[in-house]
N, CA, C and O of each residue as an XYZ file, in Angstrom:
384
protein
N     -50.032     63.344   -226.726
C     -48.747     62.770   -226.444
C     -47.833     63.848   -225.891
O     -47.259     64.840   -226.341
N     -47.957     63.152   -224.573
C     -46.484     64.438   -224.221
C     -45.947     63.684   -222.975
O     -46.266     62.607   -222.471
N     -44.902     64.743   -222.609
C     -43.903     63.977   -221.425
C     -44.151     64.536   -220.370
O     -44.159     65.744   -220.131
N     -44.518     63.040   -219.211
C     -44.887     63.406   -217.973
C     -43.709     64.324   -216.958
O     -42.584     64.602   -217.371
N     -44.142     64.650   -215.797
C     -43.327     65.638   -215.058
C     -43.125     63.954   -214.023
O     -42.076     63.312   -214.072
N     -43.890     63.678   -213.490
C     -43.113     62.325   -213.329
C     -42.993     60.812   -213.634
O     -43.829     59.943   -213.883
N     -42.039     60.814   -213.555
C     -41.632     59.383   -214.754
C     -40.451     58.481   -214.505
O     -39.479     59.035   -213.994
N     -40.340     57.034   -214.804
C     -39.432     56.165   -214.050
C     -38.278     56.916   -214.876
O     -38.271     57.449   -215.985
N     -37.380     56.754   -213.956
C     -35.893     56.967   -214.949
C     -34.920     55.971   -214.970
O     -34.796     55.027   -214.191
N     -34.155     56.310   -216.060
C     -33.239     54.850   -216.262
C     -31.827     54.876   -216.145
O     -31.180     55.802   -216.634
N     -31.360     54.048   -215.609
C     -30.170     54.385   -215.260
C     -28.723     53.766   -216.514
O     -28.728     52.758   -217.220
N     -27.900     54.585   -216.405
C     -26.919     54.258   -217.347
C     -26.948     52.687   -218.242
O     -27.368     52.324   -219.341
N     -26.318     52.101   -217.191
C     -26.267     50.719   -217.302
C     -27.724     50.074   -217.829
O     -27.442     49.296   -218.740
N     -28.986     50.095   -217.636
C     -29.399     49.467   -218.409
C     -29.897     50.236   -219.647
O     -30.234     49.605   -220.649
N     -29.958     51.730   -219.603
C     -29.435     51.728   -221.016
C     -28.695     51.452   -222.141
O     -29.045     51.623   -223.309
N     -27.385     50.902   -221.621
C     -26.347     50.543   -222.222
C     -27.371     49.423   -222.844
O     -27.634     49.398   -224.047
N     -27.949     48.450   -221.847
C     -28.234     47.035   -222.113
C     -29.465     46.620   -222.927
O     -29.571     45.599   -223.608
N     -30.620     47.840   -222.692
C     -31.452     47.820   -223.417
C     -31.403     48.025   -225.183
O     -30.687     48.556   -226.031
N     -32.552     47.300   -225.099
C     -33.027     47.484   -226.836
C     -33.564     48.877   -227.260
O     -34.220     49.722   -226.651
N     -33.060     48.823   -228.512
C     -34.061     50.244   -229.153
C     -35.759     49.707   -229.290
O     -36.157     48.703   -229.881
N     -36.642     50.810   -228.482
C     -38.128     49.956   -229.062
C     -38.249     50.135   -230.181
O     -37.581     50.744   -231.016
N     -39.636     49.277   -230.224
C     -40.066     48.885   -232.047
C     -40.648     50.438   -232.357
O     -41.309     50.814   -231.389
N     -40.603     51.229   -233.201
C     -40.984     52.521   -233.339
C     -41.092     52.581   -234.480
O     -40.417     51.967   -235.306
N     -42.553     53.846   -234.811
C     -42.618     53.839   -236.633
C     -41.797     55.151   -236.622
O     -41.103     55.557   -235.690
N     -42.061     55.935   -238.212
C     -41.036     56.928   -237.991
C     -42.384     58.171   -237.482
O     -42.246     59.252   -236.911
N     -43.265     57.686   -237.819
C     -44.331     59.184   -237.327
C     -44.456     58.842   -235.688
O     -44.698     59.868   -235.053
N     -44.395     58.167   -235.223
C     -44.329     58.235   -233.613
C     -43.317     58.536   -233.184
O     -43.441     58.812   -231.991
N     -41.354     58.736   -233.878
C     -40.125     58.964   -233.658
C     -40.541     60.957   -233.657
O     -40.344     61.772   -232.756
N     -41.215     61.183   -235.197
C     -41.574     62.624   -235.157
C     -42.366     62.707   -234.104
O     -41.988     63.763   -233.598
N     -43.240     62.283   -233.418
C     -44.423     63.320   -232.595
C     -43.407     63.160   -231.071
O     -43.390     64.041   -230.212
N     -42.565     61.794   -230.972
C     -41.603     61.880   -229.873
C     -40.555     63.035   -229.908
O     -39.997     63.448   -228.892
N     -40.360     63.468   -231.021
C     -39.249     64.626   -230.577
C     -39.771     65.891   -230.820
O     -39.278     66.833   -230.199
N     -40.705     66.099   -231.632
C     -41.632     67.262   -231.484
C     -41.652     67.606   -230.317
O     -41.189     68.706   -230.014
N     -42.256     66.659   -229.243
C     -42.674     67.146   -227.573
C     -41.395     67.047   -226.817
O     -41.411     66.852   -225.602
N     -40.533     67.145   -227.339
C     -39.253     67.020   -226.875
C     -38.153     68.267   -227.233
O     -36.946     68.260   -226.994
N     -38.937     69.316   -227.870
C     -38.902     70.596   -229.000
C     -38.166     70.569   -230.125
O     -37.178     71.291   -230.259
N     -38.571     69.742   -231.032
C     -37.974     69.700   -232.541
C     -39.288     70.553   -232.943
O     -40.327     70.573   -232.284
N     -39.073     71.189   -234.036
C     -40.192     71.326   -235.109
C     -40.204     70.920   -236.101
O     -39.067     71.023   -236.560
N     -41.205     70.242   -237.145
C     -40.783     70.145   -238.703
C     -41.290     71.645   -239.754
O     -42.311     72.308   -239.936
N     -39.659     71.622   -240.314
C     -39.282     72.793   -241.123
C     -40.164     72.241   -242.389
O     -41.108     72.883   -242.849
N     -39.748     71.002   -242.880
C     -40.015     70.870   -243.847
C     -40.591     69.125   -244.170
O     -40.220     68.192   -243.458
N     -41.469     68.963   -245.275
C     -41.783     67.472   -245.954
C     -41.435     67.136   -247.282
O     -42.007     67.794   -248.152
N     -40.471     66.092   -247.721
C     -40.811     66.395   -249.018
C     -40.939     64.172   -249.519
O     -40.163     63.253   -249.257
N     -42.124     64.197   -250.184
C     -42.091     63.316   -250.001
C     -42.612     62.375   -248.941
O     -43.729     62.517   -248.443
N     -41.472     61.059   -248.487
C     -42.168     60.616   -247.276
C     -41.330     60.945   -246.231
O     -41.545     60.367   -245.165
N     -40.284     61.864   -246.297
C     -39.316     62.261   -245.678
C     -39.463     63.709   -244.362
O     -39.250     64.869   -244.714
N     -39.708     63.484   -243.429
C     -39.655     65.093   -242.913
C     -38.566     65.429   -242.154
O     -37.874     64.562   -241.621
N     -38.387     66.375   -242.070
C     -36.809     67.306   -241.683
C     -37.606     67.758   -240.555
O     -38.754     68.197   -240.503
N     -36.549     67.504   -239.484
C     -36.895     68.087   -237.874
C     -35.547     68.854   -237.024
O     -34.506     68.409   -236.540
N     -36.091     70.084   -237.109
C     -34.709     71.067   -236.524
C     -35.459     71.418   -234.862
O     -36.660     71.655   -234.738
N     -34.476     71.386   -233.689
C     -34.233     71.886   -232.673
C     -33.839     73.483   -232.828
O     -33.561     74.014   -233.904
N     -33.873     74.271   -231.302
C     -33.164     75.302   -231.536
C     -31.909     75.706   -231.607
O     -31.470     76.726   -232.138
N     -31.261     74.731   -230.961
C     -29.750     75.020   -230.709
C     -29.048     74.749   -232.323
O     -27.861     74.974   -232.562
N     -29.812     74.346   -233.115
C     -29.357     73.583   -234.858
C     -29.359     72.433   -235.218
O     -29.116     72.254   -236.411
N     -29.610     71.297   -234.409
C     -29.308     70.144   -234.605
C     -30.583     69.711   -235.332
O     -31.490     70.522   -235.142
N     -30.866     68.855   -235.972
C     -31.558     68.764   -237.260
C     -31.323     67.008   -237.660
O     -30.347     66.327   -237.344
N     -32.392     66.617   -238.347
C     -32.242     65.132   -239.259
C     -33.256     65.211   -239.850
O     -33.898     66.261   -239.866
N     -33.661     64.070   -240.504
C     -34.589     63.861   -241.573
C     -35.267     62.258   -241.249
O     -34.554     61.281   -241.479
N     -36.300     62.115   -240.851
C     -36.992     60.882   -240.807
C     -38.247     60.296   -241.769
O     -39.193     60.908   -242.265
N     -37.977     59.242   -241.819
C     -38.331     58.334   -243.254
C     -40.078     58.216   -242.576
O     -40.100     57.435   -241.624
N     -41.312     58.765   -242.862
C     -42.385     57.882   -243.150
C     -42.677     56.900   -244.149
O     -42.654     57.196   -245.344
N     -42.979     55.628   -243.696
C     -43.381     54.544   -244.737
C     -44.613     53.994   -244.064
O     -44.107     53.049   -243.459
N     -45.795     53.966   -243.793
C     -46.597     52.966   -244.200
C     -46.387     52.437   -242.431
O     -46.198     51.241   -242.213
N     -46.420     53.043   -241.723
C     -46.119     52.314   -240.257
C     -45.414     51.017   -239.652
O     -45.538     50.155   -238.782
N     -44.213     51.653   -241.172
C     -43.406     50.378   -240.687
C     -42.846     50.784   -239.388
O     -43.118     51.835   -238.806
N     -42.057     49.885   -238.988
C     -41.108     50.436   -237.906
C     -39.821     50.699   -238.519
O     -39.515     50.250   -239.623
N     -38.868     51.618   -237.616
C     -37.495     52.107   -237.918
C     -36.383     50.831   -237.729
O     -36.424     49.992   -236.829
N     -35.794     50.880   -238.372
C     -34.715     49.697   -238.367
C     -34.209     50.431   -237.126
O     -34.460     51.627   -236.977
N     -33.437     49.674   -236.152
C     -32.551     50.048   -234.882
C     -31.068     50.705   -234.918
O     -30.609     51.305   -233.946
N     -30.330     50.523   -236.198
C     -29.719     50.692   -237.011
C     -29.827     52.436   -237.349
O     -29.004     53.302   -237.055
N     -31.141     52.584   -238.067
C     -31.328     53.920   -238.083
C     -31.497     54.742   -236.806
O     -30.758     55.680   -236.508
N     -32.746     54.223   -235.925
C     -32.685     55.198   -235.114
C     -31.920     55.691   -234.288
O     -31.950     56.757   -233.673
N     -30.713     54.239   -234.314
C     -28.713     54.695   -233.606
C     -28.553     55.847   -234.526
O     -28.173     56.931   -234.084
N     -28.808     55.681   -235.708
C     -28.124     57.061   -236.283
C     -28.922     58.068   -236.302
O     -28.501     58.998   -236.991
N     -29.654     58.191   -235.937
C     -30.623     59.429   -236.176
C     -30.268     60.041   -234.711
O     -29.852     61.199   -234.686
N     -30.406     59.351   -233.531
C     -29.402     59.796   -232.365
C     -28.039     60.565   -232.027
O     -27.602     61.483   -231.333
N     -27.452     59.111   -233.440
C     -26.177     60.211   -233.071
C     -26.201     61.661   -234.314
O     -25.145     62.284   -234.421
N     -26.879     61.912   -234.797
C     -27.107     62.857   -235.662
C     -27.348     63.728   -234.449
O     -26.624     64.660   -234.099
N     -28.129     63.434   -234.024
C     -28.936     64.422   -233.182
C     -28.033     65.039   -231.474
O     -28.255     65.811   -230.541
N     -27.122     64.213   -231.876
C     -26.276     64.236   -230.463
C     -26.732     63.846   -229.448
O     -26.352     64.453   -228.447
N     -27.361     63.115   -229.321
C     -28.237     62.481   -228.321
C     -28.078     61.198   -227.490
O     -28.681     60.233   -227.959
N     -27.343     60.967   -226.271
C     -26.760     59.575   -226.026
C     -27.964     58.785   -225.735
O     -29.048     59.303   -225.469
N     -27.794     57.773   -225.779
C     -28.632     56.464   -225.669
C     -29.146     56.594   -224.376
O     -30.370     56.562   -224.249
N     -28.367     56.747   -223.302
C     -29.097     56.943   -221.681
C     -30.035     58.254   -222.203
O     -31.092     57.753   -222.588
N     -30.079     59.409   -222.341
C     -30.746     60.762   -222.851
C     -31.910     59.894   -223.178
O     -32.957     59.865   -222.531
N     -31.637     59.184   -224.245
C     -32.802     58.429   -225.336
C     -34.072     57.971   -224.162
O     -35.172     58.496   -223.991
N     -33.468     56.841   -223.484
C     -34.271     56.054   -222.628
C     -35.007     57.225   -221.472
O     -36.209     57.357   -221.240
N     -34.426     57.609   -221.167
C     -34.414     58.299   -219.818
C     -35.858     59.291   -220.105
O     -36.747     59.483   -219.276
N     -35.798     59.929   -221.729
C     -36.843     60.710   -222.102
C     -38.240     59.890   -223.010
O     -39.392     60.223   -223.287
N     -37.404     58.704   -223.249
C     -38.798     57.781   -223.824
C     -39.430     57.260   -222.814
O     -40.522     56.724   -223.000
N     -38.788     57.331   -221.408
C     -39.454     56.106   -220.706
C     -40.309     57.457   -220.001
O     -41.283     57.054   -219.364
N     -40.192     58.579   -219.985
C     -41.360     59.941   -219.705
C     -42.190     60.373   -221.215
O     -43.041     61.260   -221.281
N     -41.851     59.758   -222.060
C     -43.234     59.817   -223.296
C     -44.275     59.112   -222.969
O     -44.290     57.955   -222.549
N     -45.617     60.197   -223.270
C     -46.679     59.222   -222.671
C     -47.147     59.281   -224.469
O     -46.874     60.115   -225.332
N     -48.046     57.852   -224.527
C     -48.421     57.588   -226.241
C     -49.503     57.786   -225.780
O     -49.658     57.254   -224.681
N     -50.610     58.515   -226.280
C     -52.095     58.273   -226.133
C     -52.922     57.594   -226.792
O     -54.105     57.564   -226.453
């Protein structure tokens, strides 16, 4: 899993309009891993994922549920990360 060099991109507006996809939280980790998070730490079903610049959160493994949409808005804005950013770099994640 990693992000292609080329890839559709998305433009503002239908980011605005789009949905969050259905996502578990271990595919949210291996998406920002290749995106350069590392995990510092696990405790539990919980793992902590820090960038270099400091920015940091904590994402829930359960059982491959998916992330409520709800959360992964907040795990975004934790992360400082706008919603166009979001799309623009999911829609260059390749899943293998």
């Amino acid at each position: 899993m990693k992000l292609t060099s080329s890839c559709e991109q998305t433009g503002a507006a239908a980011a605005r309009a789009e949905k969050f996809p259905l996502i578990s939280g271990s595919e949210l980790v291996k998406f920002l891993e290749s995106i350069g998070f590392r995990l510092t730490r696990t405790r539990g079903s919980h793992v902590r994922l820090v960038s270099q610049d400091g920015r940091a959160t904590t994402i829930p493994i359960h059982a491959h549920r998916q992330l409520p949409a709800g959360l992964l808005h907040a795990v975004l804005r934790e992360l400082q990360m706008s919603r166009t950013d979001f799309f623009k770099m999911w829609s260059c994640y390749e899943k293998a």
